[in-house]
N, C-alpha and C positions, 0 to 999 in steps of 0.2 A: 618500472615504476618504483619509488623510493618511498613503504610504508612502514610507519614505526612497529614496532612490535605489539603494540598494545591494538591496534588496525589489524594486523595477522593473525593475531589473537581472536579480533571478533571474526573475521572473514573467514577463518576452518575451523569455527567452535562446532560443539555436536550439541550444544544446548539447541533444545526446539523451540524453547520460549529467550528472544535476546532484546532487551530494551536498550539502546544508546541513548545517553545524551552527552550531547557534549556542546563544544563552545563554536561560535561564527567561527567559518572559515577552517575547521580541523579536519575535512576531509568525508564528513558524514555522508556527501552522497557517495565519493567514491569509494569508500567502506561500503554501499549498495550493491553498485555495477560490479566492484571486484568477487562480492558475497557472489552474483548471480552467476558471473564467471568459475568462479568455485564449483559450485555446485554443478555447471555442467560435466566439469573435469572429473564430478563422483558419481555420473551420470542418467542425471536428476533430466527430464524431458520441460523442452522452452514451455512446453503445454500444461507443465505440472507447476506453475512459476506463475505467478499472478504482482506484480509490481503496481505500485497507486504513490502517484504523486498528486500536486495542487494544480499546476497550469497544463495545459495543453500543450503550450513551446515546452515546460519544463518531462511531459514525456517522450516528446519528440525527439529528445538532447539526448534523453537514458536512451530511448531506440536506438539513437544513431551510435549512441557508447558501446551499445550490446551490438553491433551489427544486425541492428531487426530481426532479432532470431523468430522466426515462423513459428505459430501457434501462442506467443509468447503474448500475454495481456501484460499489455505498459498505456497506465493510464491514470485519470481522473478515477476519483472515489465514484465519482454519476454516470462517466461512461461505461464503468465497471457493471457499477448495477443496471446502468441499460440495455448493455449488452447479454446479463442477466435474463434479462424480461424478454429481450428482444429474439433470444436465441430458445426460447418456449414460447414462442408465437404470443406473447403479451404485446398488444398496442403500447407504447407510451406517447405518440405523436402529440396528445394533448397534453401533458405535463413536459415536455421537449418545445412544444409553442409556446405556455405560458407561463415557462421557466421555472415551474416549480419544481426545482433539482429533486429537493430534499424527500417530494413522495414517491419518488423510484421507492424508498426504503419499506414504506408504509405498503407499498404494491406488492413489493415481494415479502412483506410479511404475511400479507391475502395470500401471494403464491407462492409457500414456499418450497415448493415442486421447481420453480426457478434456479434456487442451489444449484451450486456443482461443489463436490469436494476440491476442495485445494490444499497439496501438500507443502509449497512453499508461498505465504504471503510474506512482502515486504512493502514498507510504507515509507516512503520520504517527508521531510518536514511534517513529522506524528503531532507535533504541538500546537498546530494548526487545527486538530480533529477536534470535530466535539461531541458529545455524551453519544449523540443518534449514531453519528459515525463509526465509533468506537465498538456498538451495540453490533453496526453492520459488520462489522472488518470482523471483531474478536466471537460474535454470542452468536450470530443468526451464520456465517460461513465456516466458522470453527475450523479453521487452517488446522493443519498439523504442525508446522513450524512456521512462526512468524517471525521478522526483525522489525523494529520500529525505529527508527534513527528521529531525533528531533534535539531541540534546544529553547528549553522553556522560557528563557528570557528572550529568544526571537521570534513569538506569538506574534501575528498578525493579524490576525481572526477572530479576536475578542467579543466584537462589535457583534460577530456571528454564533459567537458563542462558543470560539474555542476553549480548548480548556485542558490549558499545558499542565496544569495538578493530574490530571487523568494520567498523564503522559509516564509523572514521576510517582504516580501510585502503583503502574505497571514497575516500574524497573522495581520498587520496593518488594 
């Protein structure tokens, strides 16, 4: 695979805290998969590696990048946290039927005996999160190393309240 140096650069950096941004199309997820592959070769456990993208296909695509590595959480921001709750015997069946994603976060602030430490979070399309998200990922799970890859001008999530400023308050 043919990455410029400035991509090799982010993928075997030792900074614990890495915000990218960068422009459509420069390679930002694969800057992700490559990071994660790194990291096994320093050997970092699939279980100590918590990965969050936006769709369902779009974690499907990482899985299948990463070769499905076992113990490995590649997911939604919501599946994350349900799998959260759901792995301390927390119900969420009724916030799962009536779609209210966003109070997984609210439950696990009731519980937050839910945590688990996580040594590596990474985040795909970060410009997308908003304030609550940001709260979950960075304040209430407190990664050891995180990467957040995104690109503020391709916000999609506004309407939801994303909030790609957040995004470039981190890198600042």
């Amino acid at each position: 695979m043919n990455l410029s140096r400035e991509q090799e650069s982010v993928i075997s950096t030792n900074e614990n805290k890495v915000v990218v941004v960068s422009a459509a199309a420069s390679g930002k997820t694969t800057v992700l998969v490559e990071r994660v592959k790194h990291l096994f070769t320093k050997g970092v456990k699939p279980e100590e590696i918590v990965l969050i993208t936006f769709t369902n296909a779009a974690a499907e695509e990482l899985a299948e990048r990463l070769g499905h590595p076992k113990g490995m959480f590649i997911g939604t921001i919501h599946a994350y946290a349900n799998y959260l709750l759901l792995s301390h015997g927390r119900d969420t069946s009724d916030l799962i039927e009536s779609e209210k994603f966003d109070e997984l976060f609210a439950r696990i602030k009731r519980h937050p005996e839910c945590l688990k430490p996580v040594k590596h979070l990474l985040l795909d399309e970060s410009q997308d999160s908003n304030e609550e998200h940001f709260e979950f990922l960075l304040d209430m799970i407190q990664p050891e190393n995180y990467m957040l890859v995104g690109d503020h001008k391709q916000s999609i999530y506004r309407w939801n309240g994303a909030s790609p400023e957040q995004l470039l308050s981190l890198q600042r």
